[in-house]
C-alpha positions as CSV (number, residue, x, y, z in Angstrom):
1,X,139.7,127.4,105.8
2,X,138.1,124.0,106.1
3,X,137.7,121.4,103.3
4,X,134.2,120.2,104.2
5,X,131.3,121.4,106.5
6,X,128.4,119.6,108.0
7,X,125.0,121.0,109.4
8,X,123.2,118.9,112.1
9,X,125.4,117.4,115.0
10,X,123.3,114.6,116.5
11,X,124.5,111.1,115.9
12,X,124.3,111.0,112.5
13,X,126.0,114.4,111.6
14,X,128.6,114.4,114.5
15,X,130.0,111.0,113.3
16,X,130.2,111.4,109.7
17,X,132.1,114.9,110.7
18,X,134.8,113.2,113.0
19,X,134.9,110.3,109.8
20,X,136.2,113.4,107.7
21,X,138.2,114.6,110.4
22,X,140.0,110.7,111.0
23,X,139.9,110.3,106.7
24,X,142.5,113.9,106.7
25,X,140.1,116.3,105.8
26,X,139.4,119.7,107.9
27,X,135.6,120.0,108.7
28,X,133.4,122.5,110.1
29,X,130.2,121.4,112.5
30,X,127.7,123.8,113.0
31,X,123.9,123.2,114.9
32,X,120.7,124.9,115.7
33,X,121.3,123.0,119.1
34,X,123.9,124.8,121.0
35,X,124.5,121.5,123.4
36,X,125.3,119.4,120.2
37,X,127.6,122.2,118.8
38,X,129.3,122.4,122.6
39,X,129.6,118.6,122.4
40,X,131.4,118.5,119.4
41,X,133.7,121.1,120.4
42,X,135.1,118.2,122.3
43,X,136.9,117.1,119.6
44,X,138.4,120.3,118.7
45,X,141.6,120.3,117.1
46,X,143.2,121.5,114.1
47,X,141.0,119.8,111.5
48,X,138.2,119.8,113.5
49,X,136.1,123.6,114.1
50,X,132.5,124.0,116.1
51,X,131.0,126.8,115.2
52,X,127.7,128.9,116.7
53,X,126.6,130.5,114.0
54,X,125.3,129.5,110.3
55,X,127.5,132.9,109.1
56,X,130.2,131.6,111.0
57,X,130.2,128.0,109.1
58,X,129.8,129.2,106.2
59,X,132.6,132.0,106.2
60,X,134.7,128.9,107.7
61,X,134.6,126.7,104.4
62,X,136.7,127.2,101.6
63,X,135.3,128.0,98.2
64,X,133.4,126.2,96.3
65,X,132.0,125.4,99.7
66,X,130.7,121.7,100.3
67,X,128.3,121.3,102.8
68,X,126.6,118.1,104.2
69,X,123.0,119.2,105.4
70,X,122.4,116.2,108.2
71,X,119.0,116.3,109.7
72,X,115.8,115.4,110.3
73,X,113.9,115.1,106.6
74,X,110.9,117.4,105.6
75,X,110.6,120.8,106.5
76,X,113.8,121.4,108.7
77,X,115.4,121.0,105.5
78,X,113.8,123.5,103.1
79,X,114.1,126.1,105.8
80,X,117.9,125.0,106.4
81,X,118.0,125.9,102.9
82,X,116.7,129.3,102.7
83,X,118.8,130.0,105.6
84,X,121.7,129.1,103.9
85,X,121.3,130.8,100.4
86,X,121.9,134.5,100.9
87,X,125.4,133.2,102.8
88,X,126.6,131.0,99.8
89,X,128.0,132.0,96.2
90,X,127.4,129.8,92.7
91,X,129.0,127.1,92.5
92,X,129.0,126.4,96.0
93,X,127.7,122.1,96.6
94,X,125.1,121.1,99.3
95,X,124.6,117.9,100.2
96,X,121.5,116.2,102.0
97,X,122.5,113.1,103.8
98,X,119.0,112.4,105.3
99,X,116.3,110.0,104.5
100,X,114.5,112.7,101.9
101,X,111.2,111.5,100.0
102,X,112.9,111.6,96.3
103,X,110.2,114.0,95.6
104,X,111.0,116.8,97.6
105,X,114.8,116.1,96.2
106,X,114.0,116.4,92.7
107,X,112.5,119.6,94.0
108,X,115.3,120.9,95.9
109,X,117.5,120.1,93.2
110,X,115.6,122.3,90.4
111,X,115.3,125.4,92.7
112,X,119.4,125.3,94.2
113,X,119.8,124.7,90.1
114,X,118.3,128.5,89.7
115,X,120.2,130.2,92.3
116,X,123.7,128.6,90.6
117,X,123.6,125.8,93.7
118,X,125.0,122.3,93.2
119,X,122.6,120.0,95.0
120,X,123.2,116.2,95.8
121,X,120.9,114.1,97.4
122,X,123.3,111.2,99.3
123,X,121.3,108.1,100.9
124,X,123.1,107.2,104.0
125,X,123.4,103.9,105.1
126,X,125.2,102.1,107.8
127,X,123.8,103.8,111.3
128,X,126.0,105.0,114.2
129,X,128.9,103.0,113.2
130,X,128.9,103.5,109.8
131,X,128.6,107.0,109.8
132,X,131.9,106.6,112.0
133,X,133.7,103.9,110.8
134,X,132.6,103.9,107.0
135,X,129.0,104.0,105.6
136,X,127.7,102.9,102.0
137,X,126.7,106.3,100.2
138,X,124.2,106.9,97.4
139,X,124.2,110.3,96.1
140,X,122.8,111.9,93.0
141,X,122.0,114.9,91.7
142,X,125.0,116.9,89.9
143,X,127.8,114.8,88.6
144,X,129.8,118.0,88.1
145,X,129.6,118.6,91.5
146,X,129.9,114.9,92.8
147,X,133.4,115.1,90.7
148,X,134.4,117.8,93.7
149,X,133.4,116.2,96.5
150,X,134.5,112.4,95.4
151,X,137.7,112.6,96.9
152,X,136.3,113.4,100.3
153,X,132.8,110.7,100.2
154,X,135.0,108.2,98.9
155,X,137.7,108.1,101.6
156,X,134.8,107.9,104.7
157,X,133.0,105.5,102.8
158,X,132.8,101.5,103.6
159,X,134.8,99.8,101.5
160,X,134.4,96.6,99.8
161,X,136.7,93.4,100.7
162,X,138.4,94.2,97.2
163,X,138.9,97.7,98.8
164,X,136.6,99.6,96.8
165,X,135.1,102.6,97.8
166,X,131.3,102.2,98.6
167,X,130.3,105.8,96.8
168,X,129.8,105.8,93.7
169,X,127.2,108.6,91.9
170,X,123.9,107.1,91.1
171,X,122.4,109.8,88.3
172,X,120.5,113.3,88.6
173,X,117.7,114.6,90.3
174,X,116.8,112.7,93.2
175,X,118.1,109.2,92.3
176,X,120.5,108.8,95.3
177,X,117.3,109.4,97.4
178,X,115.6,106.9,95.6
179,X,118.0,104.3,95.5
180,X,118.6,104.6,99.4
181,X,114.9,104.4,99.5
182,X,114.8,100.9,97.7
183,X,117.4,99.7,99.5
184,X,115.3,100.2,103.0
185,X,112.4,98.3,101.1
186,X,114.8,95.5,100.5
187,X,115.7,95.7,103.9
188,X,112.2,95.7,104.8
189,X,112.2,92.3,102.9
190,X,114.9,90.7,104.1
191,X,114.5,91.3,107.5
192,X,111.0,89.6,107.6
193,X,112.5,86.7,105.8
194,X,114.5,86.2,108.9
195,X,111.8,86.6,110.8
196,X,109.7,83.9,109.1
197,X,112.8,81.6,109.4
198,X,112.9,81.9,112.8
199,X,109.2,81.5,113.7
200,X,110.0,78.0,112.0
201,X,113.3,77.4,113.6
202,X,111.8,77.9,117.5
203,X,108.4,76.9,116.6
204,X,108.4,73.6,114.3
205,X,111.9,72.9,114.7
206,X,112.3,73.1,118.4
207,X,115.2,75.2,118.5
208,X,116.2,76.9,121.4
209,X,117.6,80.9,120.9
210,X,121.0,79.7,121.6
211,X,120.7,76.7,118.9
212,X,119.0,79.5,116.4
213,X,122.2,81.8,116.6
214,X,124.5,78.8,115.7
215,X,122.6,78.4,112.9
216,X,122.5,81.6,111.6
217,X,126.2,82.3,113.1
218,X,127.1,78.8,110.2
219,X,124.3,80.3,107.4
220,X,126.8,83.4,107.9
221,X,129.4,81.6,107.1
222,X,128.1,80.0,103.9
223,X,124.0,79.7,102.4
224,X,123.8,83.4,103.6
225,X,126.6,85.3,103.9
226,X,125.3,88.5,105.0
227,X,125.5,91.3,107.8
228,X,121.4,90.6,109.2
229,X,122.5,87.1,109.4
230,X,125.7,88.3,112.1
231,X,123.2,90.5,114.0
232,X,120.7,88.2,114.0
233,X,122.9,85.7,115.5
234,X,124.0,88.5,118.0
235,X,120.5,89.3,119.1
236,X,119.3,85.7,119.8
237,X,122.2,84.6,122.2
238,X,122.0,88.1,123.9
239,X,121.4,88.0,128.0
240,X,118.9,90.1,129.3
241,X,119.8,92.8,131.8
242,X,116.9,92.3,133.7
243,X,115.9,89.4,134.2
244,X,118.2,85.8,133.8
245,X,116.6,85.1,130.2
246,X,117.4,86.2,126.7
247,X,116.4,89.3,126.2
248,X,114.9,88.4,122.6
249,X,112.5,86.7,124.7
250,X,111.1,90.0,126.5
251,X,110.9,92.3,123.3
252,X,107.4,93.3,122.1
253,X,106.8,91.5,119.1
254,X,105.8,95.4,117.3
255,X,108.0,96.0,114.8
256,X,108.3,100.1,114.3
257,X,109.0,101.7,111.0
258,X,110.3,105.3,109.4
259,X,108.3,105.4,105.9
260,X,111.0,104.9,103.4
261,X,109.3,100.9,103.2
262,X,106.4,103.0,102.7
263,X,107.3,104.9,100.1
264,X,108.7,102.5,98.2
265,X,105.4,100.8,97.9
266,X,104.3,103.7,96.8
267,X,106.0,104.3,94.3
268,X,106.3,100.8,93.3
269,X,102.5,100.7,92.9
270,X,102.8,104.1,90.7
271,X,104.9,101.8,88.2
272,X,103.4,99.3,88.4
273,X,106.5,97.4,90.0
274,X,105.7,93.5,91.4
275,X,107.6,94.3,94.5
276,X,105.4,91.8,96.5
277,X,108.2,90.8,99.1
278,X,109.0,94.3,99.8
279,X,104.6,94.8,100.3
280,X,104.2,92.3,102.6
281,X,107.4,92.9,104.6
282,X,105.6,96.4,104.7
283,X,102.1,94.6,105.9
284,X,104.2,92.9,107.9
285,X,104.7,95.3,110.3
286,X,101.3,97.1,110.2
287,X,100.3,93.9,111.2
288,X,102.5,93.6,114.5
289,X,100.7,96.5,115.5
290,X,97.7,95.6,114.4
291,X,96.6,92.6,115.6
292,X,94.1,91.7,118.8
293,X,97.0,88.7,119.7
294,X,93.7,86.6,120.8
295,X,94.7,83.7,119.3
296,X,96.2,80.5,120.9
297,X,100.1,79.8,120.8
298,X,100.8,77.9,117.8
299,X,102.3,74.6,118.9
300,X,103.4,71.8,116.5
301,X,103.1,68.7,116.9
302,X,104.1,67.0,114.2
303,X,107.4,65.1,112.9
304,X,109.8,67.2,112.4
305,X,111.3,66.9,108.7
306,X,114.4,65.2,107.5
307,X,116.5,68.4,106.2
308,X,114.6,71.2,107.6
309,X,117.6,73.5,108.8
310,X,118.8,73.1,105.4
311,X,115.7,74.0,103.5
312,X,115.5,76.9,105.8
313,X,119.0,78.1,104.9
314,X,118.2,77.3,101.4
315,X,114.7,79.2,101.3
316,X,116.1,82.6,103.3
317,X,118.9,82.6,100.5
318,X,116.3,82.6,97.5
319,X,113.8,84.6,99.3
320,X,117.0,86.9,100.1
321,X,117.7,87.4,96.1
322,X,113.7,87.8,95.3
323,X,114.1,91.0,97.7
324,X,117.3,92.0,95.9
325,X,115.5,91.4,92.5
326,X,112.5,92.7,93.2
327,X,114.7,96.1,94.3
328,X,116.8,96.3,91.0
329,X,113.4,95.5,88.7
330,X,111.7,98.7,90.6
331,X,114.9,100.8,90.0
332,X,115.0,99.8,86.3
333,X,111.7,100.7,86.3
334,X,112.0,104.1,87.5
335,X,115.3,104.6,85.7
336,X,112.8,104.1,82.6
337,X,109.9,106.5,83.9
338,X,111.5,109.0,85.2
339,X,115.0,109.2,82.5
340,X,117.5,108.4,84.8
341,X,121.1,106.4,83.7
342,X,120.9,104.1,86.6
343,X,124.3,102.2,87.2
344,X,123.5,99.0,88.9
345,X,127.0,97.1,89.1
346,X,127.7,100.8,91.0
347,X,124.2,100.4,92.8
348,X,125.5,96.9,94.0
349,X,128.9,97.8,94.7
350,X,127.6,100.3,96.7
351,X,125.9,98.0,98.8
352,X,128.5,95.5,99.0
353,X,129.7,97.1,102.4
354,X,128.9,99.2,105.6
355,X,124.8,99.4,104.5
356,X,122.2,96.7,106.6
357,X,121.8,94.8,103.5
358,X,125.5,94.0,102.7
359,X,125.7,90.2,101.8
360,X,128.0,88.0,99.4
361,X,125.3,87.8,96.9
362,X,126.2,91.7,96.4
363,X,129.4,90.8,94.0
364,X,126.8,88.4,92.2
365,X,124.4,90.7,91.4
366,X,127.3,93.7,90.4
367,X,128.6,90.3,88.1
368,X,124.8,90.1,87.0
369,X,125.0,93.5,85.3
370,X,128.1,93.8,84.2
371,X,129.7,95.0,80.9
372,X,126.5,96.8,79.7
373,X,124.1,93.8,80.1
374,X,120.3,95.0,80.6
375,X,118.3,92.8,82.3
376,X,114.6,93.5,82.8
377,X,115.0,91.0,86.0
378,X,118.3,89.4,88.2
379,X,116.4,85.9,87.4
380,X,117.3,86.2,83.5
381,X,121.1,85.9,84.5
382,X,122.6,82.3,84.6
383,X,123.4,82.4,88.0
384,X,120.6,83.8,89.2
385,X,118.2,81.8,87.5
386,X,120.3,78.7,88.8
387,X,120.0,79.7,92.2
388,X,116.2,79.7,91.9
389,X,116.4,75.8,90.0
390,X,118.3,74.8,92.7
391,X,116.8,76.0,95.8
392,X,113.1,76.3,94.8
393,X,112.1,73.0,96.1
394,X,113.4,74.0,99.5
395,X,111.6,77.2,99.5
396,X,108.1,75.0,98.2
397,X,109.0,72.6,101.0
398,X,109.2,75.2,103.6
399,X,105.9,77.0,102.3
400,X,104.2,73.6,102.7
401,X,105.6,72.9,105.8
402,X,104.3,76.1,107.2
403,X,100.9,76.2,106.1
404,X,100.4,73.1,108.0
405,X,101.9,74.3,111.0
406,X,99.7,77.2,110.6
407,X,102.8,79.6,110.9
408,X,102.2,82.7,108.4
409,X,105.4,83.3,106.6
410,X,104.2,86.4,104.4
411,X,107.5,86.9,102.5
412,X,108.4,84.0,101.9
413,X,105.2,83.0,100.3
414,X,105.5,85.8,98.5
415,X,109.1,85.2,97.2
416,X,107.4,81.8,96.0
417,X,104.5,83.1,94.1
418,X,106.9,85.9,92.5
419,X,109.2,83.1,91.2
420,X,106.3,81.0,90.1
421,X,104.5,83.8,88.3
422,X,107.6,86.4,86.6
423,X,108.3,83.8,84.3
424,X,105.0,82.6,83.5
425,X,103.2,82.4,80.1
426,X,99.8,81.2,81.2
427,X,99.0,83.4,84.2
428,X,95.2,83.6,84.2
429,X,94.7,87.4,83.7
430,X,93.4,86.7,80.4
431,X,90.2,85.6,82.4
432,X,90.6,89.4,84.9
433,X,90.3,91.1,81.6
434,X,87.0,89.1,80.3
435,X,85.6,90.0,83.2
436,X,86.6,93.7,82.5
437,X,85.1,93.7,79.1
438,X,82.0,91.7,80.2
439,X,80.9,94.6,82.7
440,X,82.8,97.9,81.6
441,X,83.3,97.3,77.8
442,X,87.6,98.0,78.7
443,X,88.8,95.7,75.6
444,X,91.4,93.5,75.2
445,X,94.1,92.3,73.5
446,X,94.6,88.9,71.9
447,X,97.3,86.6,71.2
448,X,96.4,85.4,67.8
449,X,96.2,88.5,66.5
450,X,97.1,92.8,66.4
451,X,94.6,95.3,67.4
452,X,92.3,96.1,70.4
453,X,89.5,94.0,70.8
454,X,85.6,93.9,72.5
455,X,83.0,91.0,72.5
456,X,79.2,91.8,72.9
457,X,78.7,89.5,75.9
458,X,75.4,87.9,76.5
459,X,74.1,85.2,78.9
460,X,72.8,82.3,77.2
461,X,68.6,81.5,78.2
């Protein structure tokens, strides 16, 4: 009998199944798509079974059976699920390693609840290679049941440069779902920080793509120790195959996305969560594909600033943490709304290796939290809140810069405006909520005084 099973043998599925298979665990690979079952089957060997039919997985797993559902989010999955139950027995654990909306998961995990199912919702992150070589998973539902299948997630999972396992559980209901959704919508972030940076590097700056990836290749080294800023250096000294330039050069400046940014937002704005980085890396790309591209090339001309790389470096590193703290205030958030025991040095180390956003700042943020400490936002903890004193005039300086280059830098502005504000005692909503009272009688409060207040406006004659 096999130790493990998995459902969907695309990518995804097929590689997290031949990760069990390499960790020392038997597994089981079934698929609606005969051809993907068939391919698998190429890897046949004594830990390693295809099977053709969902009654022949099943009857192919030891009991309690665990079962990693891998496939497209939505519908397939509920009616994978129905499928499944009149072949399983209680106590039996499913897992759903897609990108589910944390809605439907809560669901899910309520109804498999009634029929005596263990359900985990596991984020997944890490792509193709992850999936093979070690991914960073997030799943929640049933700790119970996570207890089972530890020994199995936590020997194909990344694992830290300490050596720790990047699996940890994250809390009931759909909270794994959740957090792997936050952690695209800091992705989202980050990413268009580099973006940003590198519309300043190649347009103000002068730099040429193979100048930009030393850069980022030295940030990666130090400022911004972090897996984007590898790739990114990868992608801008990359030769085209068909033509004799780079091929950053000849990619369509549309930037596609899945909805996981999306929802996110969504969510953010249903807590009321300042997540403005993670917003406008979401605009962002609804602008690529939005705009008429009528406008002129922006050229600078311009001196060139004493210390701009540095700023630069200095800027992406702050903006980097607004993202990251901007993430961890939304899941504190939720954690509150929604009764959840969040675990965010866990959350951290979780992210620390094989997900896109791995960085150094990772163990900083896991320090952050530590030993019980609550913070309402990463920017209350010393080092944090060093790390903005030090490198805010760089990130100011590179706002200015931009403006007068006429270079939009959406996230970056943001970060700026989120550091200037979440600390702020004289924001001007006071005047917001005049206005409120003056036209729709909504109150207000005051601070000289308890209670709930409303002034009889008039317009002097």
């Amino acid at each position: 009998m096999q130790q493990f099973g998995v459902i969907g043998l695309s990518v995804m599925g097929k590689n997290l199944a031949l990760n069990v298979r390499n960790s020392g665990f038997s597994v089981s690979g079934y698929s609606i798509d005969k051809p993907e079952v068939d391919a698998f089957a190429e890897y046949q060997d004594e830990k390693l079974l295809p099977t053709y039919s969902l009654a022949e997985f099943v009857n192919s797993l030891e009991k309690p059976r665990k079962i990693l559902i891998q496939i497209a989010a939505g519908k397939p999955v509920d009616e994978t699920l129905q499928k499944l139950l009149p072949l399983l027995d209680k106590g039996d654990i499913i897992l759903d390693g897609g990108n589910s909306n944390f809605h439907d998961t809560n669901r899910r995990f309520h109804e498999m609840e009634a029929h005596g199912i263990h359900f985990i919702g596991m984020g997944v992150s890490g792509g193709e290679e992850g999936a093979l070589n070690g991914p960073a998973l997030m799943p929640g539902g049933d700790e119970a049941a996570y207890r089972e299948v530890a020994p199995i997630l936590e020997a194909i999972a990344a694992k830290t440069p300490q050596g720790r396992p990047c699996v940890s559980f994250i809390g009931p209901e759909g909270s794994g779902h959740y957090v792997k959704m936050v952690h695209n919508g800091i992705e989202y972030g980050i990413m268009q920080e580099f973006s940003e940076v590198y519309d300043l590097l190649r347009k103000v700056a002068g730099k040429s793509n193979a100048e930009m990836s030393k850069i980022f290749a030295d940030w990666n080294q130090g400022l911004v120790q972090a897996y984007l800023s590898e790739i990114t250096s990868e992608v801008l000294k990359q030769k085209d195959d068909l033509t004799a330039d780079d091929v950053i050069d000849h990619i369509l400046n549309v930037a596609s996305y899945k909805g996981t940014g999306n929802w996110m937002l969504e969510d953010g704005v249903h807590l009321g969560a300042p997540i403005s980085v993670i917003a406008e890396a979401v605009l962002a790309r609804f602008m690529s594909k939005a705009t008429t591209r009528e406008g002129q090339e922006i050229t600078w001309n311009g001196e060139v600033p004493n210390g701009l790389i540095d700023n630069l470096g200095k800027a992406l590193q702050l903006g980097q943490a607004v993202a990251y703290a901007q993430g961890f205030q939304q899941l504190k958030m939720a954690a509150d709304a929604y009764h959840w025991d969040l675990r965010y040095p866990a959350i951290a180390q979780d992210w620390e290796a094989g997900c896109i956003i791995r960085s150094s700042m990772l163990e900083d943020i896991e320090n952050a939290f530590a030993d019980g400490k609550q913070l309402d936002n990463l920017f209350q903890d010393a080092y944090f809140k060093g790390l903005m004193q030090k490198n805010l005039p760089a990130l100011r300086a590179v706002i200015e810069l931009a403006t007068k280059a006429g270079i939009p830098t959406p996230t970056l502005s943001a970060a700026l405006n989120y550091l200037e504000s979440i600390f702020n005692p004289s924001l001007p909503a006071n005047l917001i909520q005049g206005q409120r009272d003056y036209f729709g009688a909504h109150t207000y409060y005051r601070n000289d005084r308890e209670g709930i207040f409303h002034t009889e406006w008039y317009e002097e004659k």
